[in-house]
Structures are given as structure tokens and as C-alpha cells.
C-alpha angles and dihedrals in degrees: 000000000000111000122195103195119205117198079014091161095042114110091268104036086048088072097033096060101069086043085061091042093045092054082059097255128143107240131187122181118207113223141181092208128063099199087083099060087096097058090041093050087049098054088044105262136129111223113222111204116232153112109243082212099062107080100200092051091053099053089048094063096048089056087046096053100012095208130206097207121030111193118207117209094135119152141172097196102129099084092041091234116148087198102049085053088045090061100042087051093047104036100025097049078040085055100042092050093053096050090046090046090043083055109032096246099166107206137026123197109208141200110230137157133258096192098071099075115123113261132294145151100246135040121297125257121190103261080065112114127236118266097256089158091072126123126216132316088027091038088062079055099044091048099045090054090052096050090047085045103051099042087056096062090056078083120092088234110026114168109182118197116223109207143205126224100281134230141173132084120348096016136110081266104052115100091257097045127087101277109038081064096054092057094048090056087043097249094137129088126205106236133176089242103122122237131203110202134196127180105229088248087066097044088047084042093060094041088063097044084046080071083081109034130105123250127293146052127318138188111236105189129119122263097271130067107195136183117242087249091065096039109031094058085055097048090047097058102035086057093040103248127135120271113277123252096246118216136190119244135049127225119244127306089004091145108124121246121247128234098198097117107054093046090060110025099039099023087235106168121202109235084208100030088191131019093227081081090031095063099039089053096044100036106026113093 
């Protein structure tokens, strides 16, 4: 099929792109830079130039490529700003929607959160609602999300990817992201907030196999939701830092998320089922 890729050159979309090539689609990825043309054209890709916040420029490459399929893994995490995430979640996925709607692209694939339901005791499934409860800073992510949710499903086909927080090479959680800093210089506390993790193979795994899977949202998290106490301690030492300073407590909605669906309804397996292995093969030299 004909894949227009949003947020193509970000750490999930960079693995997902020679899956969708290798499954013999043609595959554009629209991108704001250009510096990343070389790397596109050698995985097999044509870049597409354009801001997925200027409306005008997105409508004109979907009428350049009219796409079948768009895919949605923008983000706006490099400058750690909840607000700058939040707008590229509402106007770019508004944007996104218009210029698919203005083509007749069918289906769009898109990058959401499982980490935004509204608190419980146990692990999150999809019939769960938003936390719309939420104050302020979690309030700008739960919000975000919604907007994003709810202007996919203006598609005939919408599959939204519930993610878990990611880790692996080039995220917040690899040894050289933030906070993986943070934790070597013993910043980080172990809480009893719970955590559902997911490597970004899996989470550019699951965007190809979406390609086939009916309408609706989907957890995407690996098969262990762990306090910080039980994963932090592991993290830490794989990546050489000092043992965390553990403290008692966890902050709102904290919860994990289940994957339980999408193991059994739509046969999704983690490459990394836990992230006890997934950290030790991604962090430990």
C-alpha cells in the first residue's frame, strides 16, 4: 500500500520504516528537515517536506503522494516540554485528519499513551476512560491524547496505539537519555508508582502489524507492570549507576496499562515480553 509516515525519523518511526519497506509497501515519511533525506532514501523511502503543524503544507503532500494509509508517530520530546507534545498531538493529528479526509486516505495508524487512564488499582484495559480528572501537568497529557484519540476516529479505519513508556536506544531510558542521566547521578527516586514498559521494536513492530487490525484503540506495553521499586533497582545497575533512594507512595493514574488484548485478540507478540530482559539486552555492555 501507499504509506504516508508522520514523525518517520523519530526513534520509533526509524525502525519502523524498513519493516514497512520490507513488507513491499511504498512508503513516504513526511519530514520538517531535510538533513534526513540521505538516511530516508537509503532505507527506501521518499521524504516528503513538510511541518506537520502547518496546515497548508500538509495538505499539499497528501495530494502529492495520496496515501492510503497515513501513520502517526509524531513527537515534540527534545525540548521536555508537555505543551509543545500537547500541540503537536492536537494540531498536527488535526492536521493530519483534514488532509487525509481532503484525499481520501482510508486508515491512519497513531501513536497514543497508556499511561493517561484515570486511576485504579490494577493495570489498565482499553474500555478504561481517560483521566479527565487530572490537574495540571498530567491534565496538558491526558488532553492531548484525547484530542489526537478522538480525530482519528473521524477515519473510516483508525487503529490508535496505546503505548507504554518506551525504552531502548535513543529514548529518555536509554543510558544516554535523560533519564538515564538522572539515575546515574542518583536523581531518581523508587516509588511505588507502577510502570508499564515497552522497547521501540516493539512499539515499530506493532505499528506494521496495525496495518491489519480492526478499528479502535490497543495497549501496547510489555507483559509486566512493575513498581519503581522492582524496576528502578534493575535499570540502575545494568546501566552502572548507584542504587536508588527508594520512597513510599506513587503520583496519580500511575496504574500500568494491560496487553492482554492484543496478545489474544490480535496475536501481537512482545519482542521483548519484560523489560527485566529488555533492559539487560539494550543497556548491558
Amino acid at each position: 500500500m501507499k504509506i504516508m509516515v508522520a514523525g518517520g525519523t523519530g526513534v520509533i518511526g526509524r525502525s519502523m520504516l524498513p519493516k514497512l519497506v520490507r513488507e513491499g509497501h511504498d512508503v513516504f515519511a513526511m519530514t520538517q528537515n531535510s538533513k534526513y533525506n540521505e538516511f530516508l532514501r537509503e532505507v527506501g523511502v521518499t521524504p516528503v517536506q513538510a511541518d506537520a503543524l502547518d496546515r497548508d503544507a500538509v495538505l499539499a503532500a497528501f495530494q502529492s503522494v495520496q496515501p492510503e494509509v497515513v501513520i502517526h508517530q509524531l513527537t515534540s520530546l527534545g525540548s521536555v516540554n508537555l505543551e509543545d507534545n500537547a500541540k503537536i498531538r492536537v494540531i498536527g493529528t488535526r492536521n493530519l485528519v483534514d488532509a487525509s479526509k481532503a484525499v481520501g486516505t482510508k486508515k491512519i495508524i497513531a501513536q497514543s499513551l497508556a499511561f493517561t487512564y484515570e486511576p485504579g488499582s490494577i493495570p489498565a484495559t482499553e474500555d478504561v476512560p481517560l483521566d479527565f480528572e487530572a490537574q495540571n501537568p498530567r491534565k496538558i497529557n491526558v488532553d492531548g491524547v484525547a484530542a489526537l484519540e478522538s480525530a482519528a476516529t473521524e477515519l473510516p479505519e483508525y487503529v490508535i496505539l496505546r503505548y507504554g513508556l518506551l525504552y531502548g536506544p535513543g529514548t529518555w531510558y536509554d543510558k544516554e537519555g535523560m533519564i538515564g542521566q538522572q539515575v546515574l547521578k542518583g536523581q531518581v527516586k523508587a516509588t511505588d508508582s507502577i510502570t508499564s514498559f515497552l522497547h521501540v521494536e516493539d512499539a515499530a513492530q506493532a505499528a506494521v502489524e496495525a496495518m491489519k487490525w480492526p478499528n479502535g484503540p490497543i495497549n501496547i506495553v510489555d507483559d509486566e507492570p512493575a513498581s519503581g521499586k522492582q524496576w528502578l533497582p534493575v535499570f540502575a545497575s545494568i546501566i552502572g549507576a548507584p542504587e536508588p533512594e527508594k520512597e513510599d507512595g506513587s503520583e496519580r493514574g500511575e496504574r500500568g496499562a494491560s496487553n492482554a488484548k492484543a496478545k489474544k485478540e490480535y496475536g501481537w507478540k512482545p519482542i521483548y515480553p519484560t523489560w527485566r530482559t529488555g533492559f539487560k539486552l539494550s543497556f548491558e555492555k
